[in-house]
N, C-alpha and C positions, 0 to 999 in steps of 0.2 A: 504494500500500500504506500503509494505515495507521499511524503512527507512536507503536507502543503505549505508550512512555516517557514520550510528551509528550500525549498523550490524554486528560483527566479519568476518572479510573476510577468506576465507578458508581455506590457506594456513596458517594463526594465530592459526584459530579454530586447526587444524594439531598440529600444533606445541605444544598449550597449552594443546590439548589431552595427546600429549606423553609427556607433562611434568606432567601433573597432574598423569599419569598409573605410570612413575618413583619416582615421589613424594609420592606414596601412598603404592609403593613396598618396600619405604629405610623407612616409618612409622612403615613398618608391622615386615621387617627382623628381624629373630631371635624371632621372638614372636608367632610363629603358628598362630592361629585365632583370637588371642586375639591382640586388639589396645589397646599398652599404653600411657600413658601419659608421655610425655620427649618432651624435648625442640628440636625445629630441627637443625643441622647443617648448616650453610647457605652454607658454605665452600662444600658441600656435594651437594647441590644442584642447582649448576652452568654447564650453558647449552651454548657454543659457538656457536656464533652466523653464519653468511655470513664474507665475506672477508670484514676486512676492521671493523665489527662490534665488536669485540674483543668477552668479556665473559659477558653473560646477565646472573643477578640471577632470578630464578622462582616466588621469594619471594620477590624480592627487594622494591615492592613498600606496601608489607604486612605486618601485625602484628603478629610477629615473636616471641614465646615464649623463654624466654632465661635462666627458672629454677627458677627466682628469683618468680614468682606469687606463694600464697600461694595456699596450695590444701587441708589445713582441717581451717576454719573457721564458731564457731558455730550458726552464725550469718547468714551463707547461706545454708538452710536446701533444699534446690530443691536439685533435683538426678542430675542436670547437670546446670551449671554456668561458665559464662565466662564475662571478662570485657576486650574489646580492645581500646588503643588509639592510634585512628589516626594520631595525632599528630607525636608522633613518634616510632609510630611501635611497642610498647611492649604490654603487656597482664603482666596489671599489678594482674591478680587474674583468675585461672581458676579450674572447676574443674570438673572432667569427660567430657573434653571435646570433645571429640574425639568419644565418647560413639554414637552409633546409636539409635537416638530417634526419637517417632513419633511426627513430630512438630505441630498438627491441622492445624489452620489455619493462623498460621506464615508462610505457605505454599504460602500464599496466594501473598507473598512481590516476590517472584519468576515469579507468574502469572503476575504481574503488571509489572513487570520488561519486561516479555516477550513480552504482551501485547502493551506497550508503544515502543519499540523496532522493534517491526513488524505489527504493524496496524497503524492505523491515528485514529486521537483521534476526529475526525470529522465526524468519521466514523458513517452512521447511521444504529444501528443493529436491527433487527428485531427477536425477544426473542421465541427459539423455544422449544419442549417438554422435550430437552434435559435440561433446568431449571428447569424440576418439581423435585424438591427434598422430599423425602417421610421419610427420616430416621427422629426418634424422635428424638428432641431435637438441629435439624441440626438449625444454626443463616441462616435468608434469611433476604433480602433486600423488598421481597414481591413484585417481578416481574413476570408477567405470559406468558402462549405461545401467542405471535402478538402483544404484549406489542411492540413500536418502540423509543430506544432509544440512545442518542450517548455512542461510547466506552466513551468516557472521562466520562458522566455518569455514565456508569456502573461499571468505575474504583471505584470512588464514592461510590459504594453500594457495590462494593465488601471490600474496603480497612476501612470503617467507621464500619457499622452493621454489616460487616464481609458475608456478601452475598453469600452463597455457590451457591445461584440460578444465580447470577453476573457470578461468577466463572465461572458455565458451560456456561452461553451465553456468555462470553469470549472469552472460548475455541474453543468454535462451530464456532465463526467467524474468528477466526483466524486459524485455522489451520482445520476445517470442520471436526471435530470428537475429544472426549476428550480423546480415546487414544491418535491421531497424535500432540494432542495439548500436553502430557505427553511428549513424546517424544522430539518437540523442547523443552521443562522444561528441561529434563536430556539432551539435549545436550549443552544448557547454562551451564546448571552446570559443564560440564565434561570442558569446556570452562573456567572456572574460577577456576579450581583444587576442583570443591569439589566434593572429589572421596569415601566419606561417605554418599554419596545423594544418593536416588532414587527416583520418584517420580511417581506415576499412575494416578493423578486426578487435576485438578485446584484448589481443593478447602480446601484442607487438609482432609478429614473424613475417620474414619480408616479403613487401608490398611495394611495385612503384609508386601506390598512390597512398601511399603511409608515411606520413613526413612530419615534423616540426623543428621547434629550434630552442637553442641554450635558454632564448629569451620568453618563449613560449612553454618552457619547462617548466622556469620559475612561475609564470603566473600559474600554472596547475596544480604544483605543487603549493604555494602560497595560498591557495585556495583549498585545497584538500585538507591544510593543517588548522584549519578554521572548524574542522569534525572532528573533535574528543575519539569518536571512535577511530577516526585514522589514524591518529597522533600514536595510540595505544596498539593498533595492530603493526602499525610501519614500523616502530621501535620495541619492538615484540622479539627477542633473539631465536626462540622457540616456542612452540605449540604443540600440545598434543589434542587429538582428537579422535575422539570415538562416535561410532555413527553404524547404521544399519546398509549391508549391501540389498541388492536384490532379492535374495533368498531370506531374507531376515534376521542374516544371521550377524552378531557382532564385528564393525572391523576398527582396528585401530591403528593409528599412524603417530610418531615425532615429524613433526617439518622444521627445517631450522633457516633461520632469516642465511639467505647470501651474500649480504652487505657486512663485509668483515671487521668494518666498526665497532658494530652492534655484539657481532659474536666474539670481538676479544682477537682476533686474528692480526688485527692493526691499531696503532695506536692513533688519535688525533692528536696534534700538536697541544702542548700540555698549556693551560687555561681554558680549552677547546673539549668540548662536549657535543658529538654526533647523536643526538634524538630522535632520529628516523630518516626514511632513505629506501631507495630502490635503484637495484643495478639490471640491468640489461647486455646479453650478448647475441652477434649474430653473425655469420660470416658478412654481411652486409654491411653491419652497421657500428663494428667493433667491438671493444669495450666502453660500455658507458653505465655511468652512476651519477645518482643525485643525492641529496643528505641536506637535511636540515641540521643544525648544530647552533649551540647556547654555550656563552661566554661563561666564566664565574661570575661576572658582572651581571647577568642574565638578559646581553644582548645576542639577538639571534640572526641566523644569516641561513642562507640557501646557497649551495654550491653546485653546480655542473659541469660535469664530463663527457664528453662525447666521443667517439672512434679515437681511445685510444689504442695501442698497437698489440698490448698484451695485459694480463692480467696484474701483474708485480705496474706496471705504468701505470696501468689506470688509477693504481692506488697513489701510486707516487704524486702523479697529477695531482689528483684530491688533496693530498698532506702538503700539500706546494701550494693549493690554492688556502686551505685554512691556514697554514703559515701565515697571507697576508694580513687574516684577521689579528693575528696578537705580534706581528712584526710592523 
């Protein structure tokens, strides 16, 4: 059941469309095809409101790049990086970020978003053939068709072991097909201005027409962390769960998060606390990770990693970018 409170109402949804299509035409002007990298205007991208509301910015409550982040540091070898802090609003280090990449299964922080937004987490789903995934090398949770268990479980299996088979019995239940369930994904997105998205599947695996970018991460992810329940499943090291297959009979599983933060596998730069996060891989699309992370001060920030070249990199990246936070 749909969670009307926390929903976009449609008339918002309206609004932040055509600020996101304006916001993504004053990116592009004067550039043909090509997205650069430059800082935005905020002055540029103010939208009056109703009577009586005066001028709202599009951006105002966003991490606004303002020239100063660095864009060649040999310390961050991925094709695409970005460091936002919450706190207040700059990006203090980015680079290609605007660039359209294929994110794996960072994709996946979109589904949960979704999922959490428009289902009940009580929900109890009944896992059908659209989980069977067949491609080599695809991460499952290792759920099958009449498997019965709660979404909040399957958020679990999708968001820890990175469950592409979660993924589709997600999708299936919410929205009854993993096109229609694409579709509310890019209309979220076009919702939150990110007008470098597109998305065709739940689970990330690749797709020409599957894309977004460093910049279009962060607002997803900045969005997701605004649900108590994601904060808690994303920074979740482990899970266990027990549920009924098919036959009725008991099954039980550990899933353990892949974001090696979380599990102790990697340290974060010491003042530096990683809170949650999802990583992605794909022949396609590399190594990539994303992480929220809390100062001791208890300021927060969101980091991004894209196609980097190997595992031990990806990470180094990451510890290179939260470096800038406390250096």
């Amino acid at each position: 059941m749909e969670r009307s409170l926390q929903v976009i109402r449609p008339a918002r949804r309206a609004w932040l469309s055509a600020a996101a299509a304006l916001f993504a035409a004053l990116l592009l002007a004067g550039c043909g095809s090509e997205v650069k990298e430059s800082p935005y205007q905020l002055s540029e991208r103010s939208f009056l409101g109703g009577e009586g509301q005066g001028i709202h910015f599009f951006a105002e409550d966003l991490c606004v790049p303002d020239g100063s982040g660095a864009y060649e540091d040999e310390a961050v070898t991925a094709e695409s990086a970005a460091l936002f802090s919450l706190s207040d609003g700059t990006v203090p280090y980015y680079k290609n970020m605007y660039e359209r990449m294929n994110p794996a299964s960072i994709t996946k922080v979109m589904t949960a978003l979704v999922a959490i937004r428009h289902g009940n987490l009580s929900d109890l789903v009944t896992v059908t053939e659209d989980a069977v995934i067949t491609e080599s090398g695809a991460s499952l949770c290792n759920i099958h068709p009449g498997d019965r268990l709660t979404l909040e479980q399957l958020l679990y299996g999708l968001m820890l072991p990175s469950g592409n088979d979660a993924g589709a019995a997600i999708a299936v239940h919410i929205s009854g097909s993993i096109p229609a369930f694409a579709e509310l994904m890019n209309e979220e997105a076009a919702a939150l201005g990110a007008t470098g998205t597109h998305f065709t599947n739940p689970h990330g695996l690749t797709d020409e027409d599957h894309y977004t970018t460093a910049y279009d991460l962060y607002l997803i992810l900045n969005e997701a962390l605004k649900e108590p329940e994601f904060r808690t499943i994303a920074g979740t090291s482990s899970y266990y769960a027990e549920y009924v297959d098919s036959a009725g009979e008991t099954v039980s599983q550990t899933w353990k998060m892949g974001n090696q933060y979380l599990t102790g596998e990697r340290e974060a730069p010491e003042g530096v606390t990683v809170t949650a996060g999802k990583t992605g891989t794909t022949q396609a699309a590399g190594y990539c990770l994303i992480v929220s992370s809390e100062t001791d001060a208890g300021d927060e920030y969101i980091s991004v990693v894209l196609k980097a070249d190997s595992r031990p990199a990806l990470y180094d990246n990451m510890t290179n970018l939260m470096n800038k936070i406390v250096n």
